[in-house]
PQR file with spaces between the fields and no chain letter, atoms N, CA, C, O and H, PARSE charges and radii, in Angstrom:
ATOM       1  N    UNK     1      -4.611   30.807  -17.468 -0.4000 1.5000
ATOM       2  CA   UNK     1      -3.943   30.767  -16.178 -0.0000 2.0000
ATOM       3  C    UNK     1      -4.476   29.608  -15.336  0.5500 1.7000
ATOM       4  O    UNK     1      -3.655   29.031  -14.622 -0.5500 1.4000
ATOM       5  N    UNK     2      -5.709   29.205  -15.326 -0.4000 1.5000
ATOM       6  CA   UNK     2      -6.445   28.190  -14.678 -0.0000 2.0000
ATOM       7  C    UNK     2      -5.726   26.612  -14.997  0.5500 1.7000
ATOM       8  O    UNK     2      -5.446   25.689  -14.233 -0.5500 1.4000
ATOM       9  H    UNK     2      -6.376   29.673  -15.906  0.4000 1.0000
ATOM      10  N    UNK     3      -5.574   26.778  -16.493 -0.4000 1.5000
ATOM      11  CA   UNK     3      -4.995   25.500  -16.766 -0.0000 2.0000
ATOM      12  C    UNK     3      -3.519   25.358  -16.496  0.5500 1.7000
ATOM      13  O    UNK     3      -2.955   24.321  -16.148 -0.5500 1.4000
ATOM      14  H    UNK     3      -5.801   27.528  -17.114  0.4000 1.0000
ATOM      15  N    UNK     4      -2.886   26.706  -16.733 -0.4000 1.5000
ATOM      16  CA   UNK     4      -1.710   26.445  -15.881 -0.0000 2.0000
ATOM      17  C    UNK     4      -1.424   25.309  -14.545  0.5500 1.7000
ATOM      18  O    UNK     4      -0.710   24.307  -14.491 -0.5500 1.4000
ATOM      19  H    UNK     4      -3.344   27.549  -17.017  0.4000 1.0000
ATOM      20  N    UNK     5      -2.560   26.136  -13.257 -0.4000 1.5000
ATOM      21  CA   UNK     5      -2.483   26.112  -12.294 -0.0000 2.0000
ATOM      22  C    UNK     5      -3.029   24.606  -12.374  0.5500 1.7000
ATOM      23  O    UNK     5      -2.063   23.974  -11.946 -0.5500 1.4000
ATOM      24  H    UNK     5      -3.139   26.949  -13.301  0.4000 1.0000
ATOM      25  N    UNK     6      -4.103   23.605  -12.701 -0.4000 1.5000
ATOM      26  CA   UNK     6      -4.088   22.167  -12.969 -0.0000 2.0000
ATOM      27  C    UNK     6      -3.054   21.803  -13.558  0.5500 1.7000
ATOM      28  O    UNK     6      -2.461   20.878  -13.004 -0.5500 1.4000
ATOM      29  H    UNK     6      -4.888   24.118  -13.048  0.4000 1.0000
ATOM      30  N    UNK     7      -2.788   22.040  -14.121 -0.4000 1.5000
ATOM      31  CA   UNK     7      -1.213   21.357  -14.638 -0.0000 2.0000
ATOM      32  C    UNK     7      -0.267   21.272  -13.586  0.5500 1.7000
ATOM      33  O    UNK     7       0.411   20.261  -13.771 -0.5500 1.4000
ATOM      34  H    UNK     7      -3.270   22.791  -14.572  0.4000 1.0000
ATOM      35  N    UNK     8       0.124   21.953  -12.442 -0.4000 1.5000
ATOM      36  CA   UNK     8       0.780   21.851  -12.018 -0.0000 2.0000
ATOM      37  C    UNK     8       0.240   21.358  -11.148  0.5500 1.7000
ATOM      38  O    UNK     8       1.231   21.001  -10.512 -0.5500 1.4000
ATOM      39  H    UNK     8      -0.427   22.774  -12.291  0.4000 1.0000
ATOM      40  N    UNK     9      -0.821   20.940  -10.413 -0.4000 1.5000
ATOM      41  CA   UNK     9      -1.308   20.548   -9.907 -0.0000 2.0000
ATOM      42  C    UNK     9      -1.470   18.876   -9.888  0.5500 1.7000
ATOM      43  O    UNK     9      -1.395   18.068   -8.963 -0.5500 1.4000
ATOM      44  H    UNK     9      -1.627   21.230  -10.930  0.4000 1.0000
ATOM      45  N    UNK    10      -1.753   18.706  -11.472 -0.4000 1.5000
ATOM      46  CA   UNK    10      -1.766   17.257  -11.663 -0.0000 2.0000
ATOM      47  C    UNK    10      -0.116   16.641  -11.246  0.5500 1.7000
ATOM      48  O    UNK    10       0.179   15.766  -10.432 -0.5500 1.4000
ATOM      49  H    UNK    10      -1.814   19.363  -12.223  0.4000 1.0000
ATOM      50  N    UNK    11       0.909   17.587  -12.271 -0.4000 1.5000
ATOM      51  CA   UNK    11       2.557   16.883  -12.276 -0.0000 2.0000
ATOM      52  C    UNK    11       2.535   16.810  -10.580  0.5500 1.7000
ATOM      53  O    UNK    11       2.770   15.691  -10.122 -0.5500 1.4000
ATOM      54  H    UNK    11       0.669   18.298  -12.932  0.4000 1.0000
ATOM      55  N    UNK    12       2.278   17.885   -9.617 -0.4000 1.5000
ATOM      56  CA   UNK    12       2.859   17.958   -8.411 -0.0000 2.0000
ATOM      57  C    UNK    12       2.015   16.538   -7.615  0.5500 1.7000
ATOM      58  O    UNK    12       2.562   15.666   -6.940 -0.5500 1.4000
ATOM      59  H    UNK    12       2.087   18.794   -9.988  0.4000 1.0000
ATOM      60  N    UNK    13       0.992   16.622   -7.849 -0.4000 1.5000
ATOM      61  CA   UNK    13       0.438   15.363   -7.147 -0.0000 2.0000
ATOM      62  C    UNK    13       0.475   14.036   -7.616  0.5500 1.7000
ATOM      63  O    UNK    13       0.549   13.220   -6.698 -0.5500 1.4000
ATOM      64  H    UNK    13       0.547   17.331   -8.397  0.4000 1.0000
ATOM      65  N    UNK    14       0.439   13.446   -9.013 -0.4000 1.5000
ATOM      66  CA   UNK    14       0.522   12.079   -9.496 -0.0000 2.0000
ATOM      67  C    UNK    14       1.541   11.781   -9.894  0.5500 1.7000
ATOM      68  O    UNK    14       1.883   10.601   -9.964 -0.5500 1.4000
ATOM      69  H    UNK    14       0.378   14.110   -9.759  0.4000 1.0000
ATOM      70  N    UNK    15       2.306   12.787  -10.265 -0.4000 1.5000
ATOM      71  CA   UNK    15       3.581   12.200  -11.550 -0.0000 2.0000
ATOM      72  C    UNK    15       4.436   11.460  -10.164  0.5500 1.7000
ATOM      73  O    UNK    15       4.560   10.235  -10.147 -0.5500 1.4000
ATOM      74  H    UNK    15       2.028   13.746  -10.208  0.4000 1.0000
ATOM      75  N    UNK    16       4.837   12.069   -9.356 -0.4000 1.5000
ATOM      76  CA   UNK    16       5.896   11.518   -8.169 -0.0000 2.0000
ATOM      77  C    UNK    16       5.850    9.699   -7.981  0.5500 1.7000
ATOM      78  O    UNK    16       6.796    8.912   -8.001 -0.5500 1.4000
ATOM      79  H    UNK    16       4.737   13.064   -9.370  0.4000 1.0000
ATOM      80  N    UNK    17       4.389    9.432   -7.800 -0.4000 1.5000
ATOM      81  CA   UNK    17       4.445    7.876   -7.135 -0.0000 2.0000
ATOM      82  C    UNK    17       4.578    6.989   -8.360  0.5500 1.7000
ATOM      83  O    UNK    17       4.682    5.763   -8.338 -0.5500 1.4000
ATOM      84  H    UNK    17       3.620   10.071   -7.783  0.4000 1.0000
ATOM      85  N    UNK    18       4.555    8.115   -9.904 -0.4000 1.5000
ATOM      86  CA   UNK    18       4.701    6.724  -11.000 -0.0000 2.0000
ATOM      87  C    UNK    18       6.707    6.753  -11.139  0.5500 1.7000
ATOM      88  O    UNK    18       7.313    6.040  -11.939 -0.5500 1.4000
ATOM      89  H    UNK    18       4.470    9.112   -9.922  0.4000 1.0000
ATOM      90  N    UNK    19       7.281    7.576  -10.321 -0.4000 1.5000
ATOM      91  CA   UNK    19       8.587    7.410  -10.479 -0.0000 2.0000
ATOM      92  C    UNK    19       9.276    6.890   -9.175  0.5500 1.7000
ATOM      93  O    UNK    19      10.468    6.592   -9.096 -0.5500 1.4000
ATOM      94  H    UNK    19       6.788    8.155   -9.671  0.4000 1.0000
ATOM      95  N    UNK    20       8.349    6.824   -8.152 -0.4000 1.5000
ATOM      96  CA   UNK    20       8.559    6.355   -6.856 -0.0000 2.0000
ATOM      97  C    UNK    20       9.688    4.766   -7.029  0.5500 1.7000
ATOM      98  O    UNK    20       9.520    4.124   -8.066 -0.5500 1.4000
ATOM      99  H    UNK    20       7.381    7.066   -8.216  0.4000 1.0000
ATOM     100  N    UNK    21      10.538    4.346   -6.219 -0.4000 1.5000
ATOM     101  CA   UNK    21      11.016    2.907   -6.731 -0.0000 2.0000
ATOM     102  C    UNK    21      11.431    2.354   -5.360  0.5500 1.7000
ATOM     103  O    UNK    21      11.997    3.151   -4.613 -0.5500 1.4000
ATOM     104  H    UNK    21      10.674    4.867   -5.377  0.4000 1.0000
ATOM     105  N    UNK    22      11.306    1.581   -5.092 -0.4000 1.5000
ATOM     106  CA   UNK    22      11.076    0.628   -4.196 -0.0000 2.0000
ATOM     107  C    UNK    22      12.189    0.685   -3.538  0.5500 1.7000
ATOM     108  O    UNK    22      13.240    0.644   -4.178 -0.5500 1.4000
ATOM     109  H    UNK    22      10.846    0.933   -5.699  0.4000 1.0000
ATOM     110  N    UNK    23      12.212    0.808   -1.931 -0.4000 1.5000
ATOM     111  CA   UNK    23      13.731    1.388   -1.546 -0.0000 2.0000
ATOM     112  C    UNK    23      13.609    0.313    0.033  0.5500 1.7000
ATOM     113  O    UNK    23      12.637    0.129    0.765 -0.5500 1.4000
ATOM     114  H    UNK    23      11.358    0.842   -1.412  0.4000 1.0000
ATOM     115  N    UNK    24      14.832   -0.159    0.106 -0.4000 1.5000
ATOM     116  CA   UNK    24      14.394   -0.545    1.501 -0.0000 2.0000
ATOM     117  C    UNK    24      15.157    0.475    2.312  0.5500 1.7000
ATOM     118  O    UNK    24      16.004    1.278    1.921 -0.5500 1.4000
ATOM     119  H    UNK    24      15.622   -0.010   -0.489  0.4000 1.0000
ATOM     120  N    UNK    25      14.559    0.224    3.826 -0.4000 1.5000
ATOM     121  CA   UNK    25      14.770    1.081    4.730 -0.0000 2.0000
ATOM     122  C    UNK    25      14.583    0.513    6.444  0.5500 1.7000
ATOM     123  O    UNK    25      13.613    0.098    7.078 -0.5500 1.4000
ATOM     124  H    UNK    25      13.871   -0.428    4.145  0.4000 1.0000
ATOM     125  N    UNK    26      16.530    0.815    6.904 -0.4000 1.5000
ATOM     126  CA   UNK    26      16.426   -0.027    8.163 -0.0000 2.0000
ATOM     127  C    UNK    26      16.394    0.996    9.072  0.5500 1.7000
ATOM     128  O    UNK    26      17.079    2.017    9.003 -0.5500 1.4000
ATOM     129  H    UNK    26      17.318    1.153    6.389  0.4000 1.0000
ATOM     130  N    UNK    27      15.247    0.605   10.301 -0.4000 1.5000
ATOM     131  CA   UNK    27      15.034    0.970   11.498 -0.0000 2.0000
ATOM     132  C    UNK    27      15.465   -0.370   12.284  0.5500 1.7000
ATOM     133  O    UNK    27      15.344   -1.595   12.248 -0.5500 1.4000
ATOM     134  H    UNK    27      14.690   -0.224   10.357  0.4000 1.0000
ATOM     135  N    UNK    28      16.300    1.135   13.334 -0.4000 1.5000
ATOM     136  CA   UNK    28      17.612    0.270   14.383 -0.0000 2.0000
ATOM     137  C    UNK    28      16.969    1.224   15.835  0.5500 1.7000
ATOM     138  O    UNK    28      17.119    2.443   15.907 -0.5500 1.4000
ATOM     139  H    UNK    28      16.398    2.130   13.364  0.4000 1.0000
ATOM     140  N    UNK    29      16.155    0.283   17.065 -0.4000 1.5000
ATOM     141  CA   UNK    29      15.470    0.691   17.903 -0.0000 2.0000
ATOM     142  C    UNK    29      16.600    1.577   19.073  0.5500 1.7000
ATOM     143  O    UNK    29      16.544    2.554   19.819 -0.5500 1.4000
ATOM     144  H    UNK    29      16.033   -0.707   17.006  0.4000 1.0000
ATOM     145  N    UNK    30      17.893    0.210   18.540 -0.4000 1.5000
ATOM     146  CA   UNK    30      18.878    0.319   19.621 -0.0000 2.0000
ATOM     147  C    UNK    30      19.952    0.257   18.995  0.5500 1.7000
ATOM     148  O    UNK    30      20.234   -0.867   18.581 -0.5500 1.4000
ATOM     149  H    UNK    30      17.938   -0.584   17.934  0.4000 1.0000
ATOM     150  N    UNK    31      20.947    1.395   18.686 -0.4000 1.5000
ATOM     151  CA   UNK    31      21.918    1.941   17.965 -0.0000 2.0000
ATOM     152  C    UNK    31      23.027    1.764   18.285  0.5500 1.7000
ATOM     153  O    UNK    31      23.892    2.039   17.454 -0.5500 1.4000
ATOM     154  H    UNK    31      20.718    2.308   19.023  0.4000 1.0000
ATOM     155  N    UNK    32      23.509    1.140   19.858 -0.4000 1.5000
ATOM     156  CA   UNK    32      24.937    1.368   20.443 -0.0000 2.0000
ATOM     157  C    UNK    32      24.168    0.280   21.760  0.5500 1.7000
ATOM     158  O    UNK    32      23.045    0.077   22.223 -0.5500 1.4000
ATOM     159  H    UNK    32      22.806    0.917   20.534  0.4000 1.0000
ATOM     160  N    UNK    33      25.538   -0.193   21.957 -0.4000 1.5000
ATOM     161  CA   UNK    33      25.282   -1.281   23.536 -0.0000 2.0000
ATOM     162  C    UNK    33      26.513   -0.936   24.405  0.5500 1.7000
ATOM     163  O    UNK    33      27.645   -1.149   23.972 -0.5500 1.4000
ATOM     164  H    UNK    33      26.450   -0.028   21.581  0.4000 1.0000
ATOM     165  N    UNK    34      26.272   -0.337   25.785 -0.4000 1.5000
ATOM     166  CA   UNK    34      27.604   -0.338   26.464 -0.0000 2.0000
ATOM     167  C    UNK    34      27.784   -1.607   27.257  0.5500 1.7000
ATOM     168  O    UNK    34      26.866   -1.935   28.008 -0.5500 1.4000
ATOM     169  H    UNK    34      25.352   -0.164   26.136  0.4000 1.0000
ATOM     170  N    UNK    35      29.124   -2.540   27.154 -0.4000 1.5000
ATOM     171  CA   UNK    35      28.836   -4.193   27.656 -0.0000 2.0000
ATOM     172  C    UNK    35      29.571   -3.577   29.285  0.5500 1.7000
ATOM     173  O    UNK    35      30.140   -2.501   29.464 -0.5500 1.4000
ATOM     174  H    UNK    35      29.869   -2.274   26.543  0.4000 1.0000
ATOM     175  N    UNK    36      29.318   -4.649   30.268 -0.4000 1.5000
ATOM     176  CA   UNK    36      29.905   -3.866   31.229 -0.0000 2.0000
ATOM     177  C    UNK    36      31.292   -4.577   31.401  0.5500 1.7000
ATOM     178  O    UNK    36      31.483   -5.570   30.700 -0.5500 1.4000
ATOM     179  H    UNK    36      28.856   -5.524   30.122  0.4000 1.0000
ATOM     180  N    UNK    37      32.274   -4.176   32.257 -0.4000 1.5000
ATOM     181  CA   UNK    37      33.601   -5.080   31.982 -0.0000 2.0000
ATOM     182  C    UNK    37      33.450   -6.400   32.290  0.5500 1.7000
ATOM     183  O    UNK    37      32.448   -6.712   32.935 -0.5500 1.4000
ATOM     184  H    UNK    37      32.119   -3.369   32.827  0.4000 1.0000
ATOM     185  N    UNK    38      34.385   -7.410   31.905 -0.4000 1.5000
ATOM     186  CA   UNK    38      34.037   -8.928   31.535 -0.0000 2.0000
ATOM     187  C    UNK    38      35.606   -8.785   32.265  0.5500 1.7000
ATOM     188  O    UNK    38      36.195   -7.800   32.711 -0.5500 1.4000
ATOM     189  H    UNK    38      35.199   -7.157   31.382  0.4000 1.0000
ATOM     190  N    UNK    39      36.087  -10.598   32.147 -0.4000 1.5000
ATOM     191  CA   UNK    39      37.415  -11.026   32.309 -0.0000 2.0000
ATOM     192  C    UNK    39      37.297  -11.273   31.348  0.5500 1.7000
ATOM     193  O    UNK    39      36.171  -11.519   30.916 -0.5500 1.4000
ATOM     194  H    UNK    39      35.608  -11.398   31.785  0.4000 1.0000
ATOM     195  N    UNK    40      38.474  -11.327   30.505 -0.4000 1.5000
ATOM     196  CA   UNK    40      39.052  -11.898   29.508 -0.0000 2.0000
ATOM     197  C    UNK    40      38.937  -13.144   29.058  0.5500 1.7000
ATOM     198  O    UNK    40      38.440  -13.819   29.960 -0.5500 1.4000
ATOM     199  H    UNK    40      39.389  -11.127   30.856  0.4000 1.0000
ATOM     200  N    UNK    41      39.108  -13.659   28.298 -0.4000 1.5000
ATOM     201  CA   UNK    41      38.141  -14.763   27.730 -0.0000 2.0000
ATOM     202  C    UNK    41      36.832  -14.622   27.676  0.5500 1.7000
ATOM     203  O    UNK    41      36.549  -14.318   26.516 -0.5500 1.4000
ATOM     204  H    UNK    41      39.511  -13.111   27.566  0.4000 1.0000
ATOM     205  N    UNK    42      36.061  -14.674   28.211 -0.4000 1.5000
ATOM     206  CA   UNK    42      34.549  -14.638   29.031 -0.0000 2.0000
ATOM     207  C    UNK    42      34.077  -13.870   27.781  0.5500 1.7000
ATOM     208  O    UNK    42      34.532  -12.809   27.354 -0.5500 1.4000
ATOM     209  H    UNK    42      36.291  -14.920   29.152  0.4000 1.0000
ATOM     210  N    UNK    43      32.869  -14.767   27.177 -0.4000 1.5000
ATOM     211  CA   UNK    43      32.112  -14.317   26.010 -0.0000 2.0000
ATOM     212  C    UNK    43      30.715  -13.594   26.214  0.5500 1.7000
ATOM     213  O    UNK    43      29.926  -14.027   27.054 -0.5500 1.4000
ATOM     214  H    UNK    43      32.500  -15.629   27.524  0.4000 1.0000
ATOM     215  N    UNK    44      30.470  -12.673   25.566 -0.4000 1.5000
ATOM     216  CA   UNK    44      29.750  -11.389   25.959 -0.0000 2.0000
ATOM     217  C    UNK    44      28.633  -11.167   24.625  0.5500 1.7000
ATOM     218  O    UNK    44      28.961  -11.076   23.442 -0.5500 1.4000
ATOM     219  H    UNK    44      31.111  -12.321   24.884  0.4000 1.0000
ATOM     220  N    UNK    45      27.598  -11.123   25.035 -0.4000 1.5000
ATOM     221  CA   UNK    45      26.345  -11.415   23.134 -0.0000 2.0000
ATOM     222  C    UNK    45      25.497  -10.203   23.677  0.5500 1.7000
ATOM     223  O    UNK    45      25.191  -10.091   24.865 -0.5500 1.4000
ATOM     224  H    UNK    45      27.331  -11.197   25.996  0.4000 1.0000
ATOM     225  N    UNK    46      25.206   -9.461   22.860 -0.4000 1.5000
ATOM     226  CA   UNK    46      24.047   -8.293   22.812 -0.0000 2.0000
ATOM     227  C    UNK    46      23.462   -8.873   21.439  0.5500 1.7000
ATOM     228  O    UNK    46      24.125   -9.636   20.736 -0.5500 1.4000
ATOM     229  H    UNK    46      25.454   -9.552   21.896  0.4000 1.0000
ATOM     230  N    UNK    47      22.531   -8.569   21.205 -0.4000 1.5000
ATOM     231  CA   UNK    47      21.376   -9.412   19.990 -0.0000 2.0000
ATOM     232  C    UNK    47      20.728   -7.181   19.516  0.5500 1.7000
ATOM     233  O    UNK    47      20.223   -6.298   20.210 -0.5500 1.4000
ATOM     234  H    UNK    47      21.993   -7.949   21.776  0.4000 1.0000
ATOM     235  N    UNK    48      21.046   -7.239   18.459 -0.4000 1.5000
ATOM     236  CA   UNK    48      20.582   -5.822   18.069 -0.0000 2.0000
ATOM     237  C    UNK    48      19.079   -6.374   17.056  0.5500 1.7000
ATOM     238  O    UNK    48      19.082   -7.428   16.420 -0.5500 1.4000
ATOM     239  H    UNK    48      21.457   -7.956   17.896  0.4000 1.0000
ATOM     240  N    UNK    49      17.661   -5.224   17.112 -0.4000 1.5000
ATOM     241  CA   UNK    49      17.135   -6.033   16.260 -0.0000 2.0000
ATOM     242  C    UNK    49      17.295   -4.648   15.210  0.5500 1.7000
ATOM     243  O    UNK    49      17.295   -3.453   15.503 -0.5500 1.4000
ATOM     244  H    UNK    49      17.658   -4.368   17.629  0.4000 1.0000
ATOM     245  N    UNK    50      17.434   -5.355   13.826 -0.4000 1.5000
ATOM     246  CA   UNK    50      16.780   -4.743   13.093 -0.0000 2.0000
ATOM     247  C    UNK    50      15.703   -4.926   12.026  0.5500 1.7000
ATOM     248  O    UNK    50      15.579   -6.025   11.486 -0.5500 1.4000
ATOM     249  H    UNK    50      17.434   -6.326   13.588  0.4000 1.0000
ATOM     250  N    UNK    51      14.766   -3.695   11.633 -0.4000 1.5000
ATOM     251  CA   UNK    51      13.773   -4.254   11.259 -0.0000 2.0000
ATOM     252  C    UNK    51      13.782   -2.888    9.752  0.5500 1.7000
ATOM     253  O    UNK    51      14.097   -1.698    9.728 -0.5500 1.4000
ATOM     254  H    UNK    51      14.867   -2.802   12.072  0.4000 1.0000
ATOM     255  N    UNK    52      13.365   -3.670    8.894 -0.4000 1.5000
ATOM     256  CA   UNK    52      13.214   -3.246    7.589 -0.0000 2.0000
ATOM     257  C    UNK    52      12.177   -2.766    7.217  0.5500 1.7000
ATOM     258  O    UNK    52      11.510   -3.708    6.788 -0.5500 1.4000
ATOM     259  H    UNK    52      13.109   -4.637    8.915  0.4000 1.0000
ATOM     260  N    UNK    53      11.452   -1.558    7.088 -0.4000 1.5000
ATOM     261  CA   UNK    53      10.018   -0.435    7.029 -0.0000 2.0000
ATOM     262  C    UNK    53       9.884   -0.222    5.308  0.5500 1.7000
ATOM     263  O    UNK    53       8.828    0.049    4.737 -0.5500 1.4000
ATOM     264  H    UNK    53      11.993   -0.793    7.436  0.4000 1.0000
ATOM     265  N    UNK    54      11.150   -0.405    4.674 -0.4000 1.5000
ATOM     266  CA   UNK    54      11.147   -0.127    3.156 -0.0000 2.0000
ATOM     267  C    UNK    54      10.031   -1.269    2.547  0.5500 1.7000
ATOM     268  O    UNK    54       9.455   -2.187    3.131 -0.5500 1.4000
ATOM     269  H    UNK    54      12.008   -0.625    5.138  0.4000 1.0000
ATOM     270  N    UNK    55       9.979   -0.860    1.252 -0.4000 1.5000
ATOM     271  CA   UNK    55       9.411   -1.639    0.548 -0.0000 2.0000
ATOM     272  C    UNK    55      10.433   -2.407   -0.451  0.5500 1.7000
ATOM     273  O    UNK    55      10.116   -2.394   -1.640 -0.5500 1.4000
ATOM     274  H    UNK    55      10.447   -0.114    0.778  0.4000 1.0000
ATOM     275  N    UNK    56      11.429   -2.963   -0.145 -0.4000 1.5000
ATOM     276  CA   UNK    56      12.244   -3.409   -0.803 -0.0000 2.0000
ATOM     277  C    UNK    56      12.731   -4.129    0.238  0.5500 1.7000
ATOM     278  O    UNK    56      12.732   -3.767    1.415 -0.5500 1.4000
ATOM     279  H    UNK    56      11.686   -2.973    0.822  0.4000 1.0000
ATOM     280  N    UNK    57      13.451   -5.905   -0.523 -0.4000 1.5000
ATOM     281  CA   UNK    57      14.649   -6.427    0.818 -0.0000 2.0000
ATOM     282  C    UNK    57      15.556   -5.370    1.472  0.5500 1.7000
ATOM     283  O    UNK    57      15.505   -4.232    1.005 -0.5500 1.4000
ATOM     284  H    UNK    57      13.450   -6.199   -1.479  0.4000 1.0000
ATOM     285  N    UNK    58      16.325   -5.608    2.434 -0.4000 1.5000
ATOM     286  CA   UNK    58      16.878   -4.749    2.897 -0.0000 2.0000
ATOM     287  C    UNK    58      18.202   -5.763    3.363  0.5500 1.7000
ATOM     288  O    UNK    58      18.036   -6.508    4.328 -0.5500 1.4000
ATOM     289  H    UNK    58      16.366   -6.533    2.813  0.4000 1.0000
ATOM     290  N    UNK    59      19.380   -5.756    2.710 -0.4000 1.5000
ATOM     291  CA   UNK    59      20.687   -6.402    2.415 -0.0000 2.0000
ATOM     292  C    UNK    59      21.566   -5.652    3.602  0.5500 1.7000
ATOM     293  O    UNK    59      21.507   -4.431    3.750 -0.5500 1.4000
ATOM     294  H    UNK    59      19.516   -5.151    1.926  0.4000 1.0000
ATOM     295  N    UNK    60      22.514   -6.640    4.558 -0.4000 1.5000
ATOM     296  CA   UNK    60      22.665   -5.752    5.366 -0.0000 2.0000
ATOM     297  C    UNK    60      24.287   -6.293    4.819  0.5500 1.7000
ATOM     298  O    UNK    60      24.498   -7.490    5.012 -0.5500 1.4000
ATOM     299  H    UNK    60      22.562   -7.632    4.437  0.4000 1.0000
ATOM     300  N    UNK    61      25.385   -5.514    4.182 -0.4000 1.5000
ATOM     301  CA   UNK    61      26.486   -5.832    3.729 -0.0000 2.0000
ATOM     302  C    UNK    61      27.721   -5.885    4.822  0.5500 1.7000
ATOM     303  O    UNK    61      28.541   -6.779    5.031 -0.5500 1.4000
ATOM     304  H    UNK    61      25.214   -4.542    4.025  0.4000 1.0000
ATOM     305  N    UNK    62      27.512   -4.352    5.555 -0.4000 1.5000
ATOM     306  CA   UNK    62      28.953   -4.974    6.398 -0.0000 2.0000
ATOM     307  C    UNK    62      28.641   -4.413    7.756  0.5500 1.7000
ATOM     308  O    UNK    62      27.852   -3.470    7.791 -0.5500 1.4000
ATOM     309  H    UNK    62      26.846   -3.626    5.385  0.4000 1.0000
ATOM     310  N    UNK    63      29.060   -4.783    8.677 -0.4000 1.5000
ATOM     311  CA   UNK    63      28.809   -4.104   10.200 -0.0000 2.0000
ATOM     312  C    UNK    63      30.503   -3.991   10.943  0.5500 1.7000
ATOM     313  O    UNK    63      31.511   -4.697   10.956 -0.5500 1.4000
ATOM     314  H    UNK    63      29.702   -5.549    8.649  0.4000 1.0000
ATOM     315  N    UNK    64      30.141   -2.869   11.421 -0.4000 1.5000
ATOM     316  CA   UNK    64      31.669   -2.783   12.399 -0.0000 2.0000
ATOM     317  C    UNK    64      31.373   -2.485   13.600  0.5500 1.7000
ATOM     318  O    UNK    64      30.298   -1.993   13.945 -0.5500 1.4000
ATOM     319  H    UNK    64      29.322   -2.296   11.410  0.4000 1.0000
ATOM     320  N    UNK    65      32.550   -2.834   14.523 -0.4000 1.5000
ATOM     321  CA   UNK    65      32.149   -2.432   16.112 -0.0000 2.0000
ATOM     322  C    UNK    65      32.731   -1.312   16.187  0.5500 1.7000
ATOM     323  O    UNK    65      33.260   -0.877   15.164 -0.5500 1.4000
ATOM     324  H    UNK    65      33.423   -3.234   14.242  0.4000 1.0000
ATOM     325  N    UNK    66      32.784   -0.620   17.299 -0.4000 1.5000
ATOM     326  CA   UNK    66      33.399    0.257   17.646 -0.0000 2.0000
ATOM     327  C    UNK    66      33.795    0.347   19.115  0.5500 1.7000
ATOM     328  O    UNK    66      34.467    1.297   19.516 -0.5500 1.4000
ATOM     329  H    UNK    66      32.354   -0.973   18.130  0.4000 1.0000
């Protein structure tokens, strides 16, 4: 029963980080911008940052407004 209980002990604690795989991961501080009304024409820039915490590049493919 003892060796049971190391056994599971070892799989539950080491086996995980040898299957672990490298993931990126974006943190967004500031998620949404309300612009205030403009005239028409009149060009309007908010700058969003984002920053990548993964251990992998972090590919940013498509963005939409809303």
């Amino acid at each position: 029963m003892k060796k049971i209980g190391i056994l599971c002990a070892f799989l539950l604690f080491f086996v995980p980080p040898l299957f672990a795989q490298n993931t990126p991961s974006a943190e967004v501080a500031e998620r949404s911008f309300r612009f205030e009304p403009v005239l028409e024409g009149d060009q309007v820039l908010h700058e969003f940052i984002i920053k990548n915490t993964g251990s992998a590049p972090l590919q940013i493919i498509k963005i939409e407004s809303g």
